[in-house]
N, C-alpha and C positions, 0 to 999 in steps of 0.2 A: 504493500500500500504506500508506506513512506517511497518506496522507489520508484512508482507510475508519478508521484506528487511532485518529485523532483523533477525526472522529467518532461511533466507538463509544464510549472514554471519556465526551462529552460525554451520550450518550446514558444511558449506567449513572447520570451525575453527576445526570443531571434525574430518574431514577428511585428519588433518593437511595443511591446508594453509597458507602460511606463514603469506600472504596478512589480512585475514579476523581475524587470532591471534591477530593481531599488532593492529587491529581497536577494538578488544577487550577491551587490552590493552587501549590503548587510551580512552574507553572510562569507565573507571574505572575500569572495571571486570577482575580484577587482578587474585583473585580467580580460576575462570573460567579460566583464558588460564592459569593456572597452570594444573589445574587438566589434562585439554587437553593435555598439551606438555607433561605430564607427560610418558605419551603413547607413547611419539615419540623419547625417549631417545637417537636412534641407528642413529637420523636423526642430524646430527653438526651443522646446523646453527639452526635449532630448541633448538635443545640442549645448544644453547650459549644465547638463548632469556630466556630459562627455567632458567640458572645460573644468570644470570642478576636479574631476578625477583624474586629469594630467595633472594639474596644479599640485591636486595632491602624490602624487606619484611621482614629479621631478620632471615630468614632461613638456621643458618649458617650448622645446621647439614647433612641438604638437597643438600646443596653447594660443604661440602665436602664430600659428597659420589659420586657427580656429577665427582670430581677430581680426586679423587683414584680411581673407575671404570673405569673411560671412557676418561676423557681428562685434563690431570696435566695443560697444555697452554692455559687452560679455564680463567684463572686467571694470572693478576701481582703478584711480591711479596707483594707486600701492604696488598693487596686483599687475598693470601695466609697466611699472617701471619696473620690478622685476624680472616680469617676461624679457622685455627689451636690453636688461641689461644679461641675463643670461643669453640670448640670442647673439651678442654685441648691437646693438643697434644704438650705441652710448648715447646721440645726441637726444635720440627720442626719451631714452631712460630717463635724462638730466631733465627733459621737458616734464615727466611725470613726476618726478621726486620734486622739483618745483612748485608742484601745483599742492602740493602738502604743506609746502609752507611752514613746518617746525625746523630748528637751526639744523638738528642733525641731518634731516634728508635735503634740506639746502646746502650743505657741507659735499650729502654725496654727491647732488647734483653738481656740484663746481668740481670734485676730484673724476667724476667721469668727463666733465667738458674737458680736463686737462689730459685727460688720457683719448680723450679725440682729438687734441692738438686745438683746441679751443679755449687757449689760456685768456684771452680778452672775456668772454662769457665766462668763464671759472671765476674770475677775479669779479664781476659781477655778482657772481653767485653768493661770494662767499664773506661780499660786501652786505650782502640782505642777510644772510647770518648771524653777523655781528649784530643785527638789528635788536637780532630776539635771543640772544642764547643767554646760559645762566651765567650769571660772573664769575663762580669759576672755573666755567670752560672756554670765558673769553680769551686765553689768551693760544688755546690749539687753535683757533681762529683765526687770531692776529699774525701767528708765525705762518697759517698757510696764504693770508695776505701777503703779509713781507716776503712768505718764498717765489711769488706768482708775478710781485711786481720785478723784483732782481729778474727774473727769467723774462718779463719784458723791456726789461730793461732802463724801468720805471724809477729805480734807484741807483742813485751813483755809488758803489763802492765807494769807502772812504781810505784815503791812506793810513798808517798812524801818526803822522805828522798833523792830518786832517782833525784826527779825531781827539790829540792831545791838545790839538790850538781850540778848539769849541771845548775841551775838559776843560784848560784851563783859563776860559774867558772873564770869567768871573772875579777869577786872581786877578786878571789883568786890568779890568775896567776898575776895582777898587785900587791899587796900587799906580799906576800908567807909568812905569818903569819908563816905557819908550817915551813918552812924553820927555819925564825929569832930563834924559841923555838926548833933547833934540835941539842943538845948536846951544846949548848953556857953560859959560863960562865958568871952569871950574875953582870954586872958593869955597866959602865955609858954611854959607849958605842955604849950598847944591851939599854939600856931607850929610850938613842937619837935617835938609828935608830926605835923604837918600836913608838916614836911620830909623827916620818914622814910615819909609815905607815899607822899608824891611821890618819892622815890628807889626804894620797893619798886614803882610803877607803871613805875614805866624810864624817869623823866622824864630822868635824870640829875643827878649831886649841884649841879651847876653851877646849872642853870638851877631847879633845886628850890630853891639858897639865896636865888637871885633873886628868882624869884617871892615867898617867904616875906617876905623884907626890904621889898621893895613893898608887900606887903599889911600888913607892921608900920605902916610910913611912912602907906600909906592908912587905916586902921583907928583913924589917932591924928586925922588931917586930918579925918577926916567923924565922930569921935568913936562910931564905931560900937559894940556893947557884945553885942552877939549872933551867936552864929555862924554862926545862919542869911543874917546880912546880909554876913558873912565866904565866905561859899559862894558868893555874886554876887559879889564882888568877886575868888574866885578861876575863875571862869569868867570872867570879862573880862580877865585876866591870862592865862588859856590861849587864850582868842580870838585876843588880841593878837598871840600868838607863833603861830599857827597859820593869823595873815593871810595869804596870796597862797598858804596850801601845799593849796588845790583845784581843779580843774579839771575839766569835761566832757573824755569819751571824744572823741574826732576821731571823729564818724560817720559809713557808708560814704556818698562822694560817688558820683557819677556816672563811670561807666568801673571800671577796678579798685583798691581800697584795699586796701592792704597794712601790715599790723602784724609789727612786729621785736619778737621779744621775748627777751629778756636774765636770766640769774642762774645760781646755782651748785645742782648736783645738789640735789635734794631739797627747793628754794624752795617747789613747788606750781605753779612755770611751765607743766609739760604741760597739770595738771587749771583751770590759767585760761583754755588758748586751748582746751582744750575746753568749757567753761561759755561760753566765750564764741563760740564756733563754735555750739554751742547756740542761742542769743540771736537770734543772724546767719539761723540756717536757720528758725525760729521767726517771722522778718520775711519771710521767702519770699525770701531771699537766697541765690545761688546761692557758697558756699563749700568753698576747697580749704585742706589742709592741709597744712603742708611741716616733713619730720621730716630737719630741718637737725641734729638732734644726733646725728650717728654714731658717736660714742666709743664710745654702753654699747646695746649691744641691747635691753635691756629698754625704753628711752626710745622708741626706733620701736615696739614693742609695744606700749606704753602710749597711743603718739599713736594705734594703728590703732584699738583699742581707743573711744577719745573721738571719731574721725572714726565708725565704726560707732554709737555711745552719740547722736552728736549729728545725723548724717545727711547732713556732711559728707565731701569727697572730699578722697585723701590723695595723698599723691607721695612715695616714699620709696626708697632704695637697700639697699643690705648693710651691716651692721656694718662699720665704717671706712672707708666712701665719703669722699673729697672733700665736705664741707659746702656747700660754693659748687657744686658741679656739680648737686647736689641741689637748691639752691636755683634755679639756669638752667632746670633742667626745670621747676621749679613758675611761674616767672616765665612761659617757653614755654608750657606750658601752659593758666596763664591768661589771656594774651595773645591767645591763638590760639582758646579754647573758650569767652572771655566772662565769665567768674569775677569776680562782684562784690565779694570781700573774699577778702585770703589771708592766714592765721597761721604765721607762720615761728617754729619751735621752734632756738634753739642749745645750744650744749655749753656750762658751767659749768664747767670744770674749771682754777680758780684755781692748780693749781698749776705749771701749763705757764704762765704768767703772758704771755710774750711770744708765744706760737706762737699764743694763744688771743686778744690783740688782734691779731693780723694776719689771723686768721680770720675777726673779725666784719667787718671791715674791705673784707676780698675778700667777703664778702657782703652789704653796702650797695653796694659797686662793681656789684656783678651786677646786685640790684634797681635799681639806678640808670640800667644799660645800658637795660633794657626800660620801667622807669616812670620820666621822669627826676625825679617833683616826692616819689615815695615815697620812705621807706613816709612811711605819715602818723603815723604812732605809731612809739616806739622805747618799751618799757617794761621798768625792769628790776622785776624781782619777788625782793619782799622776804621770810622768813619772820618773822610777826611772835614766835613762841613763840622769838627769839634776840635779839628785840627790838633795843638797839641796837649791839650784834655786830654786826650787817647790814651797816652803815654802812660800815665799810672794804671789805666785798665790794663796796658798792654802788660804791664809789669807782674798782674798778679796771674796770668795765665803763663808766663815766662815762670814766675815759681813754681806752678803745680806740674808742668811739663817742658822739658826742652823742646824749643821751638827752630824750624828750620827757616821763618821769613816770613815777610808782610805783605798781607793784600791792602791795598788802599784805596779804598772805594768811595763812589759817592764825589770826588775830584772834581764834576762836573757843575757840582752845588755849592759850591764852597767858594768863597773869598780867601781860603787860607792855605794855598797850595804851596806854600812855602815850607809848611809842617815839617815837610817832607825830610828836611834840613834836619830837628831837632831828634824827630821818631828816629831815624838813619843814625846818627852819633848817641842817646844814650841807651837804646833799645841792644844797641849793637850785632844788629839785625837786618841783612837785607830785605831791602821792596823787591818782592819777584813780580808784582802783577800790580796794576791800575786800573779802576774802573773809570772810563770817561762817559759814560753816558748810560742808558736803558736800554738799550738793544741787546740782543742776544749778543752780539761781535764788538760787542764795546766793552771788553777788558782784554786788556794788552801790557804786553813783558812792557816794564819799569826803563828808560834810557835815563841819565842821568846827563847827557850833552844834549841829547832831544828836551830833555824838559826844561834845563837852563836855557838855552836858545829860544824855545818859546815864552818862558817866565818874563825874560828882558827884553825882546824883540819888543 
């Protein structure tokens, strides 16, 4: 009985019924009532059971042949854009993922306009994005802006010469160095206003009276009589004191390099291992990120953020994890998965002064467990717009850890790029890195002739 039952259903289903399809269907024979409906293409609500059931079965080419023959309203745009991009039909896909109108499927629609060689409409796309997405996904937005207009050519590369004169504009319109050396006769005058502007640079009154006093002493010895020949003479004077404070980056070796990085709430520390996480994935390096700072929740936010921005992988816990256990995993993990460079983020928070060097401390112990010769870098970062305020911070991360050098950020904000000067002699610490600006590519190796030359210029 069950078996006449069977095949009478099967029988109605070959003769298209809609009824005995459905029970097909239902009872697994997906197959089967395709091949069926296949036959019945000319019949619409057949026809709408048939598109359904490639959809669901992966049949995206079947789907859209079902649309472009016979019935476009077979499908939403969801559904349409899809199809289309499984088929390749990129620009149609963009056109449906468009019509959706949330950031993300306006995202995809601008990454398939660019993968049809339609970066003009991408960059459109991806301008109406920004419109609506959440703040913080603004900024995988912003960098596929900035990567679409480079690739039209929309922005000029900057040189570092470029990028250290607009860091350091700010110094310079407060001070006007160039100004005091244009066409002024040298006397006692031109010393006195040259000491206050070396104090208003942040050089410090100390080594501002110094400086000043040399160049009296020299200015009588070589009988010099012009200011311009005074403006050489105080860039060799700034040389001088600015000898041994640069250094190259420790670059990634062979196996895993790991960077320690050190300073107090709101230095710029996140936004430099993410610039520099950047850098790293930009070499085809395969980079993790470890959000060793568990005090303030927003700081792991900000790191996922610049691990998402930079295309790096992140390792992180809950608001007040263990630092160090955080840091074990990130170590394990790239141990174990091959990780050619990993940027460890810590806490700042100077006023736990002792709990906070025991902290960094059991976290060079951890990295030490698993890399013994890391990190290769210890870097504390500096804010340059506190100029040399800094220096006592710097001082007490300098006692809970040996430190290998200074990031100095922030350069572009500041009146007081002279700092540069004091941090360098009593830190006794090279500047490896400067941040001039908010771009991803705006942190660049420390010249100590490049930044005198533009200081005075």
């Amino acid at each position: 009985m069950v078996f006449w039952k069977k095949s009478q259903e099967e029988k109605l289903a070959q003769q298209g019924d809609k009824n005995a399809i459905l029970t097909l269907i239902e009872k697994g024979k997906k197959k089967k009532a395709i091949e069926i409906l296949e036959r019945f293409k000319e019949d619409p609500e057949l026809r709408r059971i048939l598109f359904k059931l490639y959809m669901e079965e992966g049949k995206y080419y079947y789907a859209y042949q079902l649309l472009e023959h016979y019935e476009p309203e077979l499908a939403g745009a969801k559904e349409k854009a899809l199809i289309y991009e499984r088929v390749g039909e990129l620009e149609k896909a963009a056109q449906e993922y468009a019509k959706l109108g949330d950031w993300e499927s306006l995202v995809k629609a601008g990454l398939l306009l660019k993968e049809a060689k339609k970066p003009e409409e991408a960059l459109e796309m991806f301008g109406r994005a920004l419109k609506v997405v959440p703040a913080l996904k603004r900024s995988e937005v912003e960098l596929l802006i900035e990567n679409t207009k480079k690739e039209l050519g929309l922005v000029k590369e900057e040189s570092f010469i470029e990028k250290l004169k607009r860091g350091l504009k700010k110094t310079k319109e407060a001070v006007e160095f160039g100004i005091l050396f244009a066409g002024r006769r040298v006397d006692e005058e031109l010393f006195e206003e040259l000491e206050e502007k070396l104090i208003r640079a942040d050089v410090g009154s100390k080594t501002a009276l110094q400086i000043v006093e040399e160049l009296r002493k020299e200015a009588i010895r070589r009988n010099i009589k012009s200011s311009e020949e005074l403006a050489g003479l105080l860039k060799e004077a700034l040389l001088e004191r600015l000898k041994g404070c640069a250094s190259s980056l420790a670059e990634p070796h062979e196996g895993t390099t790991v960077y320690l990085f050190l300073g107090v709430n709101g230095s710029g520390k996140t936004t430099t291992i993410g610039k520099l996480a950047y850098r790293f994935v930009k070499e085809g390096r395969r980079v993790l990120l470890c959000a060793g700072d568990t005090f303030r929740a927003a700081a792991i936010e900000q790191l996922e953020v610049w691990a998402q921005r930079s295309g790096a992988h992140i390792v992180k816990k809950e608001e007040g994890a263990d630092p160090a256990s955080v840091v074990y995993e990130a170590m394990k993990k790239a141990k174990e998965e091959g990780y050619q460079v990993v940027l460890i983020d810590t806490a700042g928070r100077l006023h736990t002064k002792e709990p906070l060097i025991r902290e960094l401390r059991k976290i060079r112990d951890v990295i030490k467990r698993f890399f013994p010769e890391e990190p290769a870098e210890t870097l504390i970062v500096l804010d340059a717009t506190i100029g040399q305020n800094s220096i006592q911070q710097a001082k007490v991360f300098k006692e809970a850890i040996s430190a290998t050098g200074i990031v100095l950020t922030k350069l572009d904000g500041s009146a007081k790029g002279g700092a540069v000067v004091p941090i360098c002699r009593e830190l006794s610490l090279p500047v490896k890195l400067i941040g001039v600006g908010e771009g991803l590519e705006d942190l660049e190796p420390f010249s100590p002739k490049d930044f005198v030359e533009e200081l005075i210029s």
